[in-house]
N, C-alpha and C positions, 0 to 999 in steps of 0.2 A: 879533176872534175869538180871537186869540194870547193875551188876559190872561182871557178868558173862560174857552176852554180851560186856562190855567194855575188859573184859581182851581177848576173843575172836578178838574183831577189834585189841588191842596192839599188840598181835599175830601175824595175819594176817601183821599189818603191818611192824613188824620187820622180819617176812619172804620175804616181800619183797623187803623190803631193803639192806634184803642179799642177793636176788639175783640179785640187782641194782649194788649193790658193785660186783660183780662177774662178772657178764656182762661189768662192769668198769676198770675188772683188764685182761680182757682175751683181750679189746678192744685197751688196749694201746698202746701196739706195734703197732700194724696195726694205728692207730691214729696218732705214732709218725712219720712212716714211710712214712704215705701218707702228713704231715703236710711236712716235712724236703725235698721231695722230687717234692711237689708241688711247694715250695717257691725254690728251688734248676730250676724246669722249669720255674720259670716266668722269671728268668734271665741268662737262655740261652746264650744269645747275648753275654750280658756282661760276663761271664766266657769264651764263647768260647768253652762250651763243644757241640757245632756240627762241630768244628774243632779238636778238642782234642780227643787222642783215648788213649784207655785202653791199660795200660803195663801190670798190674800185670798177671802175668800166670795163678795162680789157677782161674782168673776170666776166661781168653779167655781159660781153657783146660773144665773149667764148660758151657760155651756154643760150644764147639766142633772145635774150631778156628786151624788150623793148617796150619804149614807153608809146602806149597809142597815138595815133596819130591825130585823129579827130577829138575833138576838145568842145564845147561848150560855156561859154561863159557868159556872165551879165554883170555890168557896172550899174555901183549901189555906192554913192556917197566917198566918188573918187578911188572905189575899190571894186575889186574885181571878185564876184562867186564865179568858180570856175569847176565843173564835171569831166574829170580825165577817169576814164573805166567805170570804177565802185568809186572812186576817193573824191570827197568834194573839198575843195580848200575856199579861204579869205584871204584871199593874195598867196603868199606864201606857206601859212600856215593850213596844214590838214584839220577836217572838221573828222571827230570821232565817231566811227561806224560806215555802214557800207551804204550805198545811194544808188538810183537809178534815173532815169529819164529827168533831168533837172527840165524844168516847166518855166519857172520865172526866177528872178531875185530884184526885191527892191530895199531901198532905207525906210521906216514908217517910225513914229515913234522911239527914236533912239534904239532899235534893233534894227538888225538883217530877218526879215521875212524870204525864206527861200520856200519854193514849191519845188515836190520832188514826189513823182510817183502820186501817191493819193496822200500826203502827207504835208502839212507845212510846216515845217522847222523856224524856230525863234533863237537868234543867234544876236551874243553882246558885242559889242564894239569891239571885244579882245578876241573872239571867235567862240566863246563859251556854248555850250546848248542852253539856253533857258526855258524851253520847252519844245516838245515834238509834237503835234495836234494829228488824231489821225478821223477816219472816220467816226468813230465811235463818239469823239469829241465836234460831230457836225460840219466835220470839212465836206466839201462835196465830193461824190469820184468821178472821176475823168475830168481833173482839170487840165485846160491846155492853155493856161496865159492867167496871170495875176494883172492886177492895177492898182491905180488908186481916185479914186474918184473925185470928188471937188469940193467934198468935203470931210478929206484926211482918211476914209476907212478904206478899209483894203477888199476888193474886188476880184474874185474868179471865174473866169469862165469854164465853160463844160460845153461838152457838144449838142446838149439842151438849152441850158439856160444860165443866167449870168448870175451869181451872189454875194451879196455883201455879208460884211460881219461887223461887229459892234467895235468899240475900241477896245475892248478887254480880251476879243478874239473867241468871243463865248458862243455868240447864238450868230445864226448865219439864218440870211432871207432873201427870198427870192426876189430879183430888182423888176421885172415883170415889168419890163422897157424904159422904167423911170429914167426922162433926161438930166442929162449930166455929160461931162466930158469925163472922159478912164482915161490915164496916163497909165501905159500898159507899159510892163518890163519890156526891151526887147534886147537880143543877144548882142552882146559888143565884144568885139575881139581885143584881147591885150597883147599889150606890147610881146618881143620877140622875149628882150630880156629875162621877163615872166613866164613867156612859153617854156624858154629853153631850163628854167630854174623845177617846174613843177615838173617836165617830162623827165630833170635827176633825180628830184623828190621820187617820183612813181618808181622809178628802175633802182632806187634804192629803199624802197620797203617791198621787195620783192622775192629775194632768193636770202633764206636764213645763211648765217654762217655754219650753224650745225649741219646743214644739206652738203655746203661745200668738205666740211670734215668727210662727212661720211663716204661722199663721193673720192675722196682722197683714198681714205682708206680702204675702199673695195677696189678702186682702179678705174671705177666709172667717169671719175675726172680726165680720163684722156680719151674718151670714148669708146667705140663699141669695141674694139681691141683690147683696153683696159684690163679688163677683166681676165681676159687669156694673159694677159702677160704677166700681173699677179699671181694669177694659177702657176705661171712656171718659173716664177721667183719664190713660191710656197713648194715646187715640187724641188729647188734648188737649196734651199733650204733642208728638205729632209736627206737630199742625197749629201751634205753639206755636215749634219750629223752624223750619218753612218760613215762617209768617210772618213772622219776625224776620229772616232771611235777605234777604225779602222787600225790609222795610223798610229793609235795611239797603244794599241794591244799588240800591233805589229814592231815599238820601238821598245816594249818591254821585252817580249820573247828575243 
């Protein structure tokens, strides 16, 4: 009965250490994933990825990231001001801070005069800010079309009235029908090449690479399932301890 019951407990016990090993090979990934992406958060900071944003497409089209569709632009001196969402660019290049309702853009004096909301922005030939003009500084509100008039100053209209401003962009006055021809901004659409360039621009300052970590490391990265199946590579993990404990108090006795 003694070698009976002993081949019974070897039994017992190599069953369970086969399902110690199984539970050991189902948990790895999820182990290696939360290991690589935990030590990938503690250093944050230093990589920079809550400043750094995800390019690759298949990631941003697998979280549903897309660049809008409607676009706005106007050509200024063989260049393009273009309004995609909040982000305004000069050709290529993004202009710093967020924007809305783009109004006009023309050339005037060796800058880009853009209208934007109730605000005119003064931008250098390298896309610089040289200054932002708001109310306060005599623009008028509700402008809806910039110009330029026939004798070089720059022209707004409102749904009142029409105003000029000086060259220096200082004191603004009411044109109270004075003739003249307005050569007014109007929107002109750019090429594909430029379209298809700014809609990567957009969908790659979009989704941080620290979102994509975190998503990693909860499980959220593979969607609403994610998370339960974490849950039961965490519950695989504890049965994973105690078993091994197990085996291991069992090959001393």
């Amino acid at each position: 009965m003694s070698r009976q019951h002993h081949r019974k407990q070897r039994f017992k016990l190599k069953s369970f250490y086969l399902w110690h090993r199984y539970m050991g090979i189902s948990a790895a990934l999820f182990v290696l994933i939360l290991a690589v992406t935990g030590v990938l958060l503690n250093h944050t900071e230093d990589f920079q990825f809550d400043s750094r944003y995800v390019k690759s497409a298949w990631v941003l089209d697998w979280y549903g990231i897309q660049a809008p569709q409607h676009l706005l632009s106007f050509a200024a001196d063989n260049r393009y001001i273009t309004l995609m969402g909040e982000h305004l660019y000069l050709n290529r290049q993004e202009i710093a801070g967020e924007y809305r309702n783009l109004v006009g853009a023309l050339y005037l004096q060796g800058m880009f005069v853009v209208a934007v909301s109730d605000s005119i922005v003064l931008l250098s030939d390298k896309g610089d800010i040289v200054e932002q003009l708001h109310d306060e500084d005599g623009v008028p509100a509700g402008i809806r079309a910039i110009g330029v008039d026939s004798n070089g100053l720059l022209v707004s209209a409102t749904s009142h009235d029409d105003y000029r401003t000086d060259a220096d962009f200082l004191k603004w006055q009411r044109r109270d029908g004075e003739p003249g021809n307005i050569r007014w901004a109007q929107p002109s659409a750019p090429d594909k090449l430029l379209v298809r360039s700014l809609r990567a621009h957009y969908r790659g300052e979009v989704l941080p690479v620290e979102r994509v970590i975190l998503d990693l490391h909860s499980g959220r990265f593979f969607g609403r399932a994610g998370p339960w199946i974490f849950d039961l590579a965490a519950v695989l993990l504890v049965l994973l301890a105690l078993s091994g404990t197990w085996i291991w108090l069992r090959r001393r006795r």
